[in-house]
mmCIF file of the C-alpha atoms, coordinates in Angstrom:
data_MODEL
# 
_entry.id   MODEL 
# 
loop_
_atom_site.group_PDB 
_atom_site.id 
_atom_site.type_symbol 
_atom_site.label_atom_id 
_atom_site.label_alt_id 
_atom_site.label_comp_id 
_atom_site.label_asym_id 
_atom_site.label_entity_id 
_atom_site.label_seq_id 
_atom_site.pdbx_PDB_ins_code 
_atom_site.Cartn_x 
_atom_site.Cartn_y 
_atom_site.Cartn_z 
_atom_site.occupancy 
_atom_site.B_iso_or_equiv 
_atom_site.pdbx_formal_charge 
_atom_site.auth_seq_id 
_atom_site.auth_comp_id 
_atom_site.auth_asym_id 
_atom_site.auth_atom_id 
_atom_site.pdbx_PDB_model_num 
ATOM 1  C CA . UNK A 1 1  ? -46.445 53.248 4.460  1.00 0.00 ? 1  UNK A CA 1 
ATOM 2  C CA . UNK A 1 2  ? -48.055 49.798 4.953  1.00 0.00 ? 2  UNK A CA 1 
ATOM 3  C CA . UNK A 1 3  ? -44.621 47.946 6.012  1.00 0.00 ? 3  UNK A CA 1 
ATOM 4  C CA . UNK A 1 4  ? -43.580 51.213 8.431  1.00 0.00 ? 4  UNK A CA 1 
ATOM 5  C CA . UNK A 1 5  ? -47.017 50.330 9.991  1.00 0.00 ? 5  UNK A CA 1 
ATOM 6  C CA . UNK A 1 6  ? -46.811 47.390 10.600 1.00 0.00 ? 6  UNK A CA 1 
ATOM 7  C CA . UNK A 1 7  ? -43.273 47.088 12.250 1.00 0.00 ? 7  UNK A CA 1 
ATOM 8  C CA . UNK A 1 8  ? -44.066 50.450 14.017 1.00 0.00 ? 8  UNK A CA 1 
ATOM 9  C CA . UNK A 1 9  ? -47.234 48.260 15.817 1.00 0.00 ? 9  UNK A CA 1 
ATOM 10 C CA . UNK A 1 10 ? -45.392 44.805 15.985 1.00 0.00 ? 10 UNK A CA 1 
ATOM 11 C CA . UNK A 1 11 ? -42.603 46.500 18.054 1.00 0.00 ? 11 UNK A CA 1 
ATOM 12 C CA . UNK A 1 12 ? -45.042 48.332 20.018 1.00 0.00 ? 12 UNK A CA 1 
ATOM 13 C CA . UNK A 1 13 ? -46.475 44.734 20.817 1.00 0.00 ? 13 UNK A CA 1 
ATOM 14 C CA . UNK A 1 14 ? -42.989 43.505 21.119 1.00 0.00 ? 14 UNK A CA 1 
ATOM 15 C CA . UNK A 1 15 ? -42.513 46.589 23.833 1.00 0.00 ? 15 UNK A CA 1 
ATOM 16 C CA . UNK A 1 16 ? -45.966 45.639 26.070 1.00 0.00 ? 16 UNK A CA 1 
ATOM 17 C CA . UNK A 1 17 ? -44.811 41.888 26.098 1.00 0.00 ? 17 UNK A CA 1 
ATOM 18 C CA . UNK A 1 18 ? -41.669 42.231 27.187 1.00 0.00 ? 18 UNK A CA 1 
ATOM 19 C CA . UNK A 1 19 ? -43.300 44.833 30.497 1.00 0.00 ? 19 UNK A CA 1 
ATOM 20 C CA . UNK A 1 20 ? -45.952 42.063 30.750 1.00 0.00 ? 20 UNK A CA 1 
ATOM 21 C CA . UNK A 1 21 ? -43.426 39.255 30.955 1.00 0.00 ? 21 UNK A CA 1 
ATOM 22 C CA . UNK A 1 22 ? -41.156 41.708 33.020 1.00 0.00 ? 22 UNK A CA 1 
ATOM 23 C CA . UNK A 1 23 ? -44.360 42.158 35.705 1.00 0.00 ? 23 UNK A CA 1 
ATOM 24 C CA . UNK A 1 24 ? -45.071 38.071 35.473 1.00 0.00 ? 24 UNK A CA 1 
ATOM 25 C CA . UNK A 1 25 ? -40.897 37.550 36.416 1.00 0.00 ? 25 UNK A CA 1 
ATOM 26 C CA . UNK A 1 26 ? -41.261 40.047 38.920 1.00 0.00 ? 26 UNK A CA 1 
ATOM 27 C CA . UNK A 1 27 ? -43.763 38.816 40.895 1.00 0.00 ? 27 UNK A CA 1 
ATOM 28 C CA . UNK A 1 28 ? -42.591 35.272 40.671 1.00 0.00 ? 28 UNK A CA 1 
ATOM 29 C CA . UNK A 1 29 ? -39.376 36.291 42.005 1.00 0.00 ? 29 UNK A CA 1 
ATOM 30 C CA . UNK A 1 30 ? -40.914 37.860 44.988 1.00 0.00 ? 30 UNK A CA 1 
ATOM 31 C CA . UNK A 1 31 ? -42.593 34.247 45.637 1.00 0.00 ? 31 UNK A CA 1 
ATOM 32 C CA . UNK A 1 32 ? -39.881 32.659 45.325 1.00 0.00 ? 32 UNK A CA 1 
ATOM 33 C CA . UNK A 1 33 ? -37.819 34.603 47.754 1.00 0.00 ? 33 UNK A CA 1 
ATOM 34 C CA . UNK A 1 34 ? -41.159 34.834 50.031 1.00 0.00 ? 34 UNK A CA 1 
ATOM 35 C CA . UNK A 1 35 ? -41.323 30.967 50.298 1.00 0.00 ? 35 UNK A CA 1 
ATOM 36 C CA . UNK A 1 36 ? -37.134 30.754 50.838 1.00 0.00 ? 36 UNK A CA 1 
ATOM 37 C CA . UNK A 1 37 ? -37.638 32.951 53.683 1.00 0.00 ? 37 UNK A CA 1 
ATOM 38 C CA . UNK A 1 38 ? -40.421 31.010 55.432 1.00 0.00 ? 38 UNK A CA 1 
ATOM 39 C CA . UNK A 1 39 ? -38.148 27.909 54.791 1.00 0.00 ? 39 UNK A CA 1 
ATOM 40 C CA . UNK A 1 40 ? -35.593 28.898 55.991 1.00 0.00 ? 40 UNK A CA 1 
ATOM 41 C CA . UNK A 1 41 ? -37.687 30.406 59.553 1.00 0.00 ? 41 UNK A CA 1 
ATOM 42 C CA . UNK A 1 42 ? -39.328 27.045 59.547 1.00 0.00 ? 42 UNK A CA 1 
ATOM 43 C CA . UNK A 1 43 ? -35.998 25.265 59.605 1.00 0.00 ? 43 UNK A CA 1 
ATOM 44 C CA . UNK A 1 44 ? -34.757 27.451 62.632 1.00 0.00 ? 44 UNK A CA 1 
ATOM 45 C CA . UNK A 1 45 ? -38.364 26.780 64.453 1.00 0.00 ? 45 UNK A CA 1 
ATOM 46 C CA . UNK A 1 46 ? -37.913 24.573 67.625 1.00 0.00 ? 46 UNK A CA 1 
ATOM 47 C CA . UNK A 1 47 ? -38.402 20.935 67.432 1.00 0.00 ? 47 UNK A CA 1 
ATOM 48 C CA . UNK A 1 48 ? -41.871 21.155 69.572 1.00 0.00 ? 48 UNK A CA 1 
ATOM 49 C CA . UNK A 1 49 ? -42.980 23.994 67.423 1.00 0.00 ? 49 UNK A CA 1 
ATOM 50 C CA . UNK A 1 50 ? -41.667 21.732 64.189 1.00 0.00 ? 50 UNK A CA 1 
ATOM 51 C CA . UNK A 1 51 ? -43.579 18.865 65.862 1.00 0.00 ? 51 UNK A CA 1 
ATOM 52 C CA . UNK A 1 52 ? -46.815 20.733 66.577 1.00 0.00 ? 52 UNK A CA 1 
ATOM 53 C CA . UNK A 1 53 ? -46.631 21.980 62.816 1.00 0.00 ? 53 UNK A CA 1 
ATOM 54 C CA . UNK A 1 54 ? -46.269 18.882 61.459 1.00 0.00 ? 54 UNK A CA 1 
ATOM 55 C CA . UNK A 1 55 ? -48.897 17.602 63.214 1.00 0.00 ? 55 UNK A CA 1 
ATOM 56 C CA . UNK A 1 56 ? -51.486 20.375 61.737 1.00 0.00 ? 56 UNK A CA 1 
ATOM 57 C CA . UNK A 1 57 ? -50.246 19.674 58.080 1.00 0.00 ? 57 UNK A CA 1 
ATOM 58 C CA . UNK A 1 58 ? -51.404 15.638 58.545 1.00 0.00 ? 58 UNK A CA 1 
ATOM 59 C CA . UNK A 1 59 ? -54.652 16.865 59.972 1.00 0.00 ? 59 UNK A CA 1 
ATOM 60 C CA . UNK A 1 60 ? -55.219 18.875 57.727 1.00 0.00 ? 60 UNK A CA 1 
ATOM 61 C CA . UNK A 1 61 ? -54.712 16.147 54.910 1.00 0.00 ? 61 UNK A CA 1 
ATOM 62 C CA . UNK A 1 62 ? -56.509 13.902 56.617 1.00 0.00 ? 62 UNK A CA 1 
ATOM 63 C CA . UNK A 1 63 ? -59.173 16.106 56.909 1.00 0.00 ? 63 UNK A CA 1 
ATOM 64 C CA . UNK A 1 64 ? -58.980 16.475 52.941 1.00 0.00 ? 64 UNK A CA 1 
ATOM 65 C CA . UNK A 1 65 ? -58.914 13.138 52.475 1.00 0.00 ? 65 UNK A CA 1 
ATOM 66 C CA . UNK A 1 66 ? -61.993 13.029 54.396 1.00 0.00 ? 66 UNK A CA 1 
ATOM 67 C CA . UNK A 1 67 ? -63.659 15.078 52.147 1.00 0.00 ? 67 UNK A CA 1 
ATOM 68 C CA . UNK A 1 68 ? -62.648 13.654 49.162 1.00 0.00 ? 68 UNK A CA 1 
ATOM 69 C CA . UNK A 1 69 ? -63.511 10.163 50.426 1.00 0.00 ? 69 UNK A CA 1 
ATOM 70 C CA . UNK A 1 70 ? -67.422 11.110 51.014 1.00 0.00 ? 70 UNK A CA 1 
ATOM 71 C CA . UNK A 1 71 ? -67.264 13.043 48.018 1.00 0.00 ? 71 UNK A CA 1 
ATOM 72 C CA . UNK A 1 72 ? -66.233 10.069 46.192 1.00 0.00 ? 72 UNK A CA 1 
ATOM 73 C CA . UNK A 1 73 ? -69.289 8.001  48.249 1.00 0.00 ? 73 UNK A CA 1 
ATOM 74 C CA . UNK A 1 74 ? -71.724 10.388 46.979 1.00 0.00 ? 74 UNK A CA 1 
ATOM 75 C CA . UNK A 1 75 ? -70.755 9.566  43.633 1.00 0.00 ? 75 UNK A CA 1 
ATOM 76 C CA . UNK A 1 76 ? -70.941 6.056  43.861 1.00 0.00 ? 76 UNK A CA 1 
ATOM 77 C CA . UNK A 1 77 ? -74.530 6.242  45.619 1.00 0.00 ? 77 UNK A CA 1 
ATOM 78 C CA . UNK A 1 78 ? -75.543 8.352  42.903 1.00 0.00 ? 78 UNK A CA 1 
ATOM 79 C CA . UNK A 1 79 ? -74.207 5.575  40.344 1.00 0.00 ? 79 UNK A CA 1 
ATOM 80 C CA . UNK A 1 80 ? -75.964 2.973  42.047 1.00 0.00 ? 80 UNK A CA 1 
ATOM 81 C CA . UNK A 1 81 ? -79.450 4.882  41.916 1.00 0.00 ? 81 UNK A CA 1 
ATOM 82 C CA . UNK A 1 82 ? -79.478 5.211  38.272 1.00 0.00 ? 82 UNK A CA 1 
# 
């Protein structure tokens, strides 16, 4: 009775891990074709429009580096004070 038990609950396990996975593959798959699609609108986009978005994306880097940059000078004044 023991051994029945315990293949009866390791396939069980075997069966939720596999719908688990299954849910996981799923969604990535929907990413995936989510982020094809917008590549593939972004390569038809005009070349202003390509331009114009270009131009946010280094802003907005710049703009992180920023942040990261006085981050990092907080650190170092806080280094210096002790």
């Amino acid at each position: 009775m023991g051994i029945k038990k315990f293949f009866k609950d390791a396939f069980s396990d075997m069966k939720e891990s596999a719908k688990a996975q299954h849910e996981v593959d799923k969604a990535n798959f929907q990413a995936t074709k989510a982020e094809s699609k917008a590549q593939w609108e972004e390569a038809k986009m005009s070349p202003k429009a390509r331009q114009a978005k270009m131009q946010e994306e280094r802003d907005k880097q710049i703009k992180e580096a920023n942040q990261r940059k006085a981050a990092a000078d907080e650190r170092i004044e806080k280094a210096k004070k002790n």
